[in-house]
C-alpha positions as CSV (number, residue, x, y, z in Angstrom):
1,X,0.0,0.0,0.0
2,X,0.9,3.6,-0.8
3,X,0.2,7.2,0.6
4,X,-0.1,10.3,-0.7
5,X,-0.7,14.1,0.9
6,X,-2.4,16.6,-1.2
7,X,-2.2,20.4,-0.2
8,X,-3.4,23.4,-1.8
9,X,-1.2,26.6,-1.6
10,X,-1.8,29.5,-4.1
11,X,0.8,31.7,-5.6
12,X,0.4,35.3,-4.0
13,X,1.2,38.6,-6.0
14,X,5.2,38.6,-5.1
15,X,5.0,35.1,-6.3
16,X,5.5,33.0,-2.7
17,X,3.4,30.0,-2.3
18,X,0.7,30.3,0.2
19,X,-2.0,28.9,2.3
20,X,-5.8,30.2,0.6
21,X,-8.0,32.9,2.2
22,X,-9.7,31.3,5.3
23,X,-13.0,31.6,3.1
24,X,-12.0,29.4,0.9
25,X,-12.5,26.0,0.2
26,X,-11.4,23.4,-3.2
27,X,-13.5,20.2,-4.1
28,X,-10.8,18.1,-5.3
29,X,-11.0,14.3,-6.6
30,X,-8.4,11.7,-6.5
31,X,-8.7,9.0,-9.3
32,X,-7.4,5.7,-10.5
33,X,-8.4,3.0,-12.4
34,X,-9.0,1.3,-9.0
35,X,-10.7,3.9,-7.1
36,X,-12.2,7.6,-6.7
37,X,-12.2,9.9,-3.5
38,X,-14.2,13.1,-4.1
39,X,-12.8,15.3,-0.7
40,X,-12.8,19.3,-0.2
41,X,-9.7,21.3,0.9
42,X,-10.9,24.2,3.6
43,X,-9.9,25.7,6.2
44,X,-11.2,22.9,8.8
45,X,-8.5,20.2,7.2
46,X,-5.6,23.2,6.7
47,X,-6.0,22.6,3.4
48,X,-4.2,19.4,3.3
49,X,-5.9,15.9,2.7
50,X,-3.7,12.7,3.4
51,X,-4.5,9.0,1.8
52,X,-2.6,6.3,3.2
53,X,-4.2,2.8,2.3
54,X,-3.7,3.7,-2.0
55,X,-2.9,0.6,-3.9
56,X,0.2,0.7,-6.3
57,X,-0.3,2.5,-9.2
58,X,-1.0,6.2,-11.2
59,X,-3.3,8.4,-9.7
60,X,-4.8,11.8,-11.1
61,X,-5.9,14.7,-8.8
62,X,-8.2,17.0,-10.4
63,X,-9.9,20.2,-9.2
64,X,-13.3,20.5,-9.8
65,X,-13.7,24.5,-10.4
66,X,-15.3,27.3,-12.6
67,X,-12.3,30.0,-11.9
68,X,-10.2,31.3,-14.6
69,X,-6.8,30.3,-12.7
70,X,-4.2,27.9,-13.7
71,X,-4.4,24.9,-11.1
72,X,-1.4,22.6,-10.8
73,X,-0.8,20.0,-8.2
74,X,2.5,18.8,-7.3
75,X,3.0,15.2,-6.2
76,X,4.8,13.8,-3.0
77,X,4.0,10.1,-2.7
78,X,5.3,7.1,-0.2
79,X,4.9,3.8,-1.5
80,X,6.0,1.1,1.0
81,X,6.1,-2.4,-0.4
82,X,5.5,-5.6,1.3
């Protein structure tokens, strides 16, 4: 099994990476041909949603969102094999 942490930091007007407004929340979904996790990214969670039970494999994380900004996710997993 394999984990993975996902976080949502927005670029800021000098460019720095930061935490959203405290109003703000993401729906988010994690996919793979085995699985789908649907999960929001607010204030209540920092913004930060961790996996840890994924099964080997590629996984896409997608933002579900109307806005006009460039979303990108960066990828930090653990994979721990048995």
């Amino acid at each position: 099994r394999g984990s993975v942490s996902i976080c949502k930091y927005v670029r800021n007007a000098n460019g720095d990476l930061v935490k959203p407004q405290k109003d703000e929340s993401f729906q988010v979904s994690l996919s793979s041909y085995f699985c789908k996790r649907d999960f929001e990214l607010n204030v209540d969670n920092d913004w930060c949603m961790s996996f840890c039970d994924l099964r080997f494999g590629g996984y896409e994380v997608r933002e579900c969102s109307d806005s006009e900004y460039q979303v990108q996710y960066q990828g930090h997993a653990a994979v721990r094999v048995l």
